[in-house]
C-alpha positions as CSV (number, residue, x, y, z in Angstrom):
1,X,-5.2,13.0,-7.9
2,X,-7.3,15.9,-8.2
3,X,-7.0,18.3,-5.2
4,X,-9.8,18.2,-2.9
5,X,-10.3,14.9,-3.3
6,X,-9.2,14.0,0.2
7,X,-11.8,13.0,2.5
8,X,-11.2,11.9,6.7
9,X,-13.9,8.8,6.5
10,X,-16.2,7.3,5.1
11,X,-18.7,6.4,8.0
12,X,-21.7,4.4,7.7
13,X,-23.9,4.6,10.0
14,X,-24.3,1.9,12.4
15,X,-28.2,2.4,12.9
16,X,-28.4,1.3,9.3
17,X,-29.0,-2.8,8.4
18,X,-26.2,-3.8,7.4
19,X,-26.6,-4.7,3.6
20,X,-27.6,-1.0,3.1
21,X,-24.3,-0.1,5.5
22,X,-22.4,-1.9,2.7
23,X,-24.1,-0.2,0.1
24,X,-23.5,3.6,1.1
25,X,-19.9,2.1,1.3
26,X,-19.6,0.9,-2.2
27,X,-21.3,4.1,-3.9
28,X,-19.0,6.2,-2.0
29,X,-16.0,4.8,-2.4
30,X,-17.4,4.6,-6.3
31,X,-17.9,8.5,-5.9
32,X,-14.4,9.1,-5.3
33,X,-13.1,7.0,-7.3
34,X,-14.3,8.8,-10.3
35,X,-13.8,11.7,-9.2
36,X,-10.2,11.8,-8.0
37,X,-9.2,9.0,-10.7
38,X,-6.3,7.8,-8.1
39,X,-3.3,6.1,-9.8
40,X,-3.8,3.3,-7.6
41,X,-5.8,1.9,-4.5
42,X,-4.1,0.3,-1.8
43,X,-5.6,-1.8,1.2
44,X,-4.9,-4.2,4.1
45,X,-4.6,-7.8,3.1
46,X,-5.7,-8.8,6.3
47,X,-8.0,-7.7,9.5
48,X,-7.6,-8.4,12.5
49,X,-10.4,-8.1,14.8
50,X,-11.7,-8.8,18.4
51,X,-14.8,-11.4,17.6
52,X,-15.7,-13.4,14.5
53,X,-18.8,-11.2,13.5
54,X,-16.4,-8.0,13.7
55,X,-13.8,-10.1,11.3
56,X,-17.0,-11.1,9.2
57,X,-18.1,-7.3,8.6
58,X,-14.8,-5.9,8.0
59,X,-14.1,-8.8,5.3
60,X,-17.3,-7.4,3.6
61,X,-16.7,-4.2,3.9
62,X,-13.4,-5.2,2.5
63,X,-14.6,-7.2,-0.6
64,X,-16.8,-3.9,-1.2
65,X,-13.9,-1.9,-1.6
66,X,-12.1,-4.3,-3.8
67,X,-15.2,-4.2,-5.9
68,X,-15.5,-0.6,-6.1
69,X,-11.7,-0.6,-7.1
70,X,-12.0,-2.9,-9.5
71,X,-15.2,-1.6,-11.5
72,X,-13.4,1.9,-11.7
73,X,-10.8,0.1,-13.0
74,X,-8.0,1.0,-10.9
75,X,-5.0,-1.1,-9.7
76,X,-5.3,-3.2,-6.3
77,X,-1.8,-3.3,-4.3
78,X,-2.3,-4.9,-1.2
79,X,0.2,-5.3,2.3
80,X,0.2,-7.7,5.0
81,X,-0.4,-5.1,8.4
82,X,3.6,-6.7,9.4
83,X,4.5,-5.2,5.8
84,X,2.6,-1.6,6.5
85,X,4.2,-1.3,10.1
86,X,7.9,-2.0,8.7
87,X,7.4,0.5,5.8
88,X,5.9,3.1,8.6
89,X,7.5,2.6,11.6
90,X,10.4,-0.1,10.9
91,X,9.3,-3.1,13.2
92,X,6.8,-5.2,11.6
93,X,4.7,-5.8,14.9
94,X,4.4,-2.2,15.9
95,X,1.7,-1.0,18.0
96,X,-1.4,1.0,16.2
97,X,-0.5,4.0,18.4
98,X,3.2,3.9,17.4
99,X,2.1,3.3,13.4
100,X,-0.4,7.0,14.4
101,X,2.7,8.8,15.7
102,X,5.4,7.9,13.2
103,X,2.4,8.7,10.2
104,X,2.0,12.2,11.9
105,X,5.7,12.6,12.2
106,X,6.3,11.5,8.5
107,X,3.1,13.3,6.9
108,X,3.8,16.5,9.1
109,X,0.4,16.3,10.8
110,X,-0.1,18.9,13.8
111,X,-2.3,15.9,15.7
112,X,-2.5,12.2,15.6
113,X,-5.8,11.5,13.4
114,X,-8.6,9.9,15.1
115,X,-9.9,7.5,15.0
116,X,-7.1,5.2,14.5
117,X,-8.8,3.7,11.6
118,X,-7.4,7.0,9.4
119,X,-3.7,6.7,10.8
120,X,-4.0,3.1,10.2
121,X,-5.4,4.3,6.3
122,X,-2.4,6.6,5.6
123,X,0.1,4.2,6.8
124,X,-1.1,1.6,4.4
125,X,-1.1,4.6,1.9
126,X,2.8,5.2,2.6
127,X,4.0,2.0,2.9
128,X,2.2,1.7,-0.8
129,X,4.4,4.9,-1.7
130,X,7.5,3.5,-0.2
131,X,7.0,0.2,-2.1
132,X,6.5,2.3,-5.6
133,X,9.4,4.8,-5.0
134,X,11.3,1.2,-4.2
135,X,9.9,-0.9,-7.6
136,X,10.3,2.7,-9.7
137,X,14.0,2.7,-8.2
138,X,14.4,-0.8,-9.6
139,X,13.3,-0.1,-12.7
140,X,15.6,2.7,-13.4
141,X,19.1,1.2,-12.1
142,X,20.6,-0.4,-15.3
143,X,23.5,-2.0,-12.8
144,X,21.4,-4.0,-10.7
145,X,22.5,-2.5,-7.9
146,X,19.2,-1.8,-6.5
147,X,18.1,-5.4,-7.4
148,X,20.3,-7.4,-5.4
149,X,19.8,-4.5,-2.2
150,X,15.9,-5.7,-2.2
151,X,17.3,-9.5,-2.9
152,X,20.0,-9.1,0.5
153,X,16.8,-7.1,2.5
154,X,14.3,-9.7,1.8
155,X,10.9,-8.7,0.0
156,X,12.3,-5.3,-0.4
157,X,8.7,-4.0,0.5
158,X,9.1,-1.6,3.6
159,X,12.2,-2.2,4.5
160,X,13.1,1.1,6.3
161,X,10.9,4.5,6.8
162,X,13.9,6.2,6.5
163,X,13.7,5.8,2.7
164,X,10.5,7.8,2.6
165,X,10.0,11.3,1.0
166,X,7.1,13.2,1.4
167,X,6.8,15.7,-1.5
């Protein structure tokens, strides 16, 4: 990915309707996509949220992002929020603030991002990271060594931050 290609947000402001919210969304996210040409795009399978309308908009906002994905032409991994806690913190049903402090201890970061919504972006960004350092590990042991570790650990996706590196 080309440098400067990391951005905190992209916000859409709430005084817009919301088809045109969805919109700024989807031609952003196409933005970046062509210009940082990222190997990859990883998101949340799932969303959790308080009240059925706030579920509704984040599955559309969700479905744009796919779609933005998608017509750039880049790869879709996606990870249960269970998965992306286990690969970032270790425990699959870890608190959002625990997630924020173990992604600022694992990325370095002076402060905890905010809002959580970032924190919550980069640790579905490393648990993607862990789980292609683990498939890439796979692929390269001619014993099978590494095969039957995943097969004894389960999934093999996040199965310990420990296993991490941050380069």
């Amino acid at each position: 990915m080309r440098s400067g290609c990391l951005k905190s947000a992209i916000a859409a402001p709430s005084r817009l309707p919301f088809p045109e919210r969805l919109h700024l969304i989807h031609s952003q996210l196409a933005t970046l996509l062509t210009e940082c040409r990222p190997d990859g795009v990883a998101v949340e399978s799932l969303f959790h949220a308080v009240n059925v309308k706030s579920a509704l908009q984040l599955g559309h906002a969700r479905g744009v992002a796919l779609l933005a994905a998608t017509q750039a032409g880049v790869p879709i991994a996606e990870y249960s929020p269970m998965e992306i806690n286990r690969a970032v913190v270790g425990y699959g049903r870890a608190e959002k603030t625990q997630v924020a402090h173990m992604v600022c201890l694992l990325l370095g970061l002076a402060e905890m991002p905010h809002p959580l919504d970032i924190s919550d972006a980069l640790a579905v960004a490393i648990c993607h990271m862990h789980t292609l350092d683990h498939e890439r590990a796979i692929a390269r042991d001619t014993t099978g060594e590494a095969l039957a570790a995943t097969r004894a650990a389960g999934r093999g996706r996040g199965t310990s931050w420990r296993n991490f590196k941050v380069d």
